[in-house]
C-alpha positions in Angstrom: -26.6 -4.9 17.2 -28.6 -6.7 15.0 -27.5 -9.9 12.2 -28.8 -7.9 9.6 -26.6 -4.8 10.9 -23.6 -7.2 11.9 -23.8 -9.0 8.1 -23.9 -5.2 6.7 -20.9 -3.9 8.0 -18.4 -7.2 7.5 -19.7 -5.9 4.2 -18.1 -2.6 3.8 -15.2 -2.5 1.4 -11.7 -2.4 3.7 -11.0 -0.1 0.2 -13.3 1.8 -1.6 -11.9 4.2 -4.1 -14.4 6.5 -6.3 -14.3 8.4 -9.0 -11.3 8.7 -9.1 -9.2 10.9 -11.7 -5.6 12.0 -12.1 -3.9 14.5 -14.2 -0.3 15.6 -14.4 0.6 19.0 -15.9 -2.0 21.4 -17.3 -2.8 23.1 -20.7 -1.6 20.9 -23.5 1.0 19.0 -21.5 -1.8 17.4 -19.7 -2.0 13.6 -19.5 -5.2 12.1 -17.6 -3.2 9.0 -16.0 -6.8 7.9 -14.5 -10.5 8.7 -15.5 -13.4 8.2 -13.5 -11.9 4.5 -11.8 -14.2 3.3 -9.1 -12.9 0.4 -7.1 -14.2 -1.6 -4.2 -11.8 -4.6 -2.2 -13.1 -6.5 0.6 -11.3 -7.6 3.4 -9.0 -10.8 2.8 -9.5 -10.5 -1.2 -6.4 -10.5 -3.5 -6.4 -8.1 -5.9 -4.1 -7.9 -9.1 -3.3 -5.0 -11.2 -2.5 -6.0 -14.6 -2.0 -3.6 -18.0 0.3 -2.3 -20.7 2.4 -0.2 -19.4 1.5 3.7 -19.0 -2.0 2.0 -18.4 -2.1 4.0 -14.8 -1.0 0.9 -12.5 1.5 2.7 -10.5 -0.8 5.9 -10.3 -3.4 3.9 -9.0 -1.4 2.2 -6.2 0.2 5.4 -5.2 -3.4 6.6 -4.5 -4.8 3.6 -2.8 -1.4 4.0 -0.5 -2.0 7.4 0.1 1.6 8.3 -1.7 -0.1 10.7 -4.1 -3.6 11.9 -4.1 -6.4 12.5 -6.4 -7.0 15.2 -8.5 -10.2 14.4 -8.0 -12.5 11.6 -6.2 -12.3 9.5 -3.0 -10.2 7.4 -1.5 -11.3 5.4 1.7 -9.5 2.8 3.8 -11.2 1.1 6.8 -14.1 4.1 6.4 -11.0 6.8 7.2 -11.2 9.2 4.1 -7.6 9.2 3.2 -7.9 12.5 0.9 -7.7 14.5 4.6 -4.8 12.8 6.7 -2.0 14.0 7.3 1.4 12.5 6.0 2.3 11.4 9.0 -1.0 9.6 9.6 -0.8 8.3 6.1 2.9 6.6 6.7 1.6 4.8 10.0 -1.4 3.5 7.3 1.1 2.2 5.2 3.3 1.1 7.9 1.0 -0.9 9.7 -1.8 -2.1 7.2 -0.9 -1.9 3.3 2.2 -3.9 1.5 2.9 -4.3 -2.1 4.8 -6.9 -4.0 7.0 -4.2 -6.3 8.1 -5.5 -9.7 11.4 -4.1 -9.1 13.0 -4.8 -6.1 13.6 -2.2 -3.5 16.5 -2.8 -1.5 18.6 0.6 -0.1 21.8 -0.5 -1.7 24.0 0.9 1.4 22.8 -1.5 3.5 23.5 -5.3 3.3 20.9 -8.1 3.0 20.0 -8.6 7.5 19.7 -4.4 7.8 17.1 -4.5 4.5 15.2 -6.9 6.4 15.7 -6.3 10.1 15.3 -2.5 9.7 11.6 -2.3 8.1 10.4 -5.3 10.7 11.9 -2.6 13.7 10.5 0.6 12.3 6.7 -0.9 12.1 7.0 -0.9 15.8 5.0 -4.1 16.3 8.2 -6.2 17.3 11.3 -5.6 19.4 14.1 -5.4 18.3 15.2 -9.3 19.4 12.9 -10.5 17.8 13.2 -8.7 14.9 16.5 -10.2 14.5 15.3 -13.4 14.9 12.5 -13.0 12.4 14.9 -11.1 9.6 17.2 -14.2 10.3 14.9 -16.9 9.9 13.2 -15.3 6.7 16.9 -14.9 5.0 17.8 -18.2 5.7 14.5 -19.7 4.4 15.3 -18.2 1.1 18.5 -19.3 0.6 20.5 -16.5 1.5 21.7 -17.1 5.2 25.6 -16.8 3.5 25.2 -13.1 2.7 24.3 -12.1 6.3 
């Protein structure tokens, strides 16, 4: 492989959405949530969505994750067209490679504070389940919370 081939693909977008357009309902109940948004991120950048709300931020996230898909356009992560995997493909995506900062949090209210950590750090499958513990311990203590556990 050549630089010039090397540089060019370290410059692919690790997210490359296009043209991408959303509509809920039909007939005169039909709201465009998105119109024509093209979007390219690069590896390592930090993005931030920011609009009234009802702007389409949350429609556009849910598409980027793969939670909901287009009405019409592209969606590509890592060059794998999202608009054809399966669910199940699209949860080990998520699992393993996106996360979001919600602006609500998103706690499962039947289970206390070490199971709403420990259980998402056991279910990505990238840790066992000792040191899972150990990690969802650490990370409540160094916010203050180690009383609640």
């Amino acid at each position: 492989m050549t630089a010039t081939m090397s540089r060019a693909i370290k410059a692919l977008p690790l997210i490359s959405l296009s043209h991408i357009h959303k509509h809920y309902g039909s007939g005169e109940g039909k709201v465009d949530a998105l119109k024509n948004i093209s979007l390219e991120i690069a590896k390592g950048e930090f993005v931030a969505l920011c609009g009234p709300s009802g702007s389409g931020k949350s429609t556009l996230l849910n598409i980027l994750s793969g939670i909901d898909k287009p009405t019409h356009g592209t969606v590509l992560f890592d060059n794998k067209l999202l608009n054809n995997l399966s669910e199940e493909q699209l949860s080990t995506l998520r699992g393993k490679h996106l996360g979001f900062v919600f602006q609500f949090f998103n706690l499962i209210p039947v289970l206390n504070v070490f199971d709403n950590v420990y259980f998402p750090l056991v279910l990505n499958g990238h840790i066992g389940k000792k040191e899972a513990k150990e990690r969802a311990l650490h990370f409540i203590d160094s916010v203050g919370l180690a009383a609640l556990t």
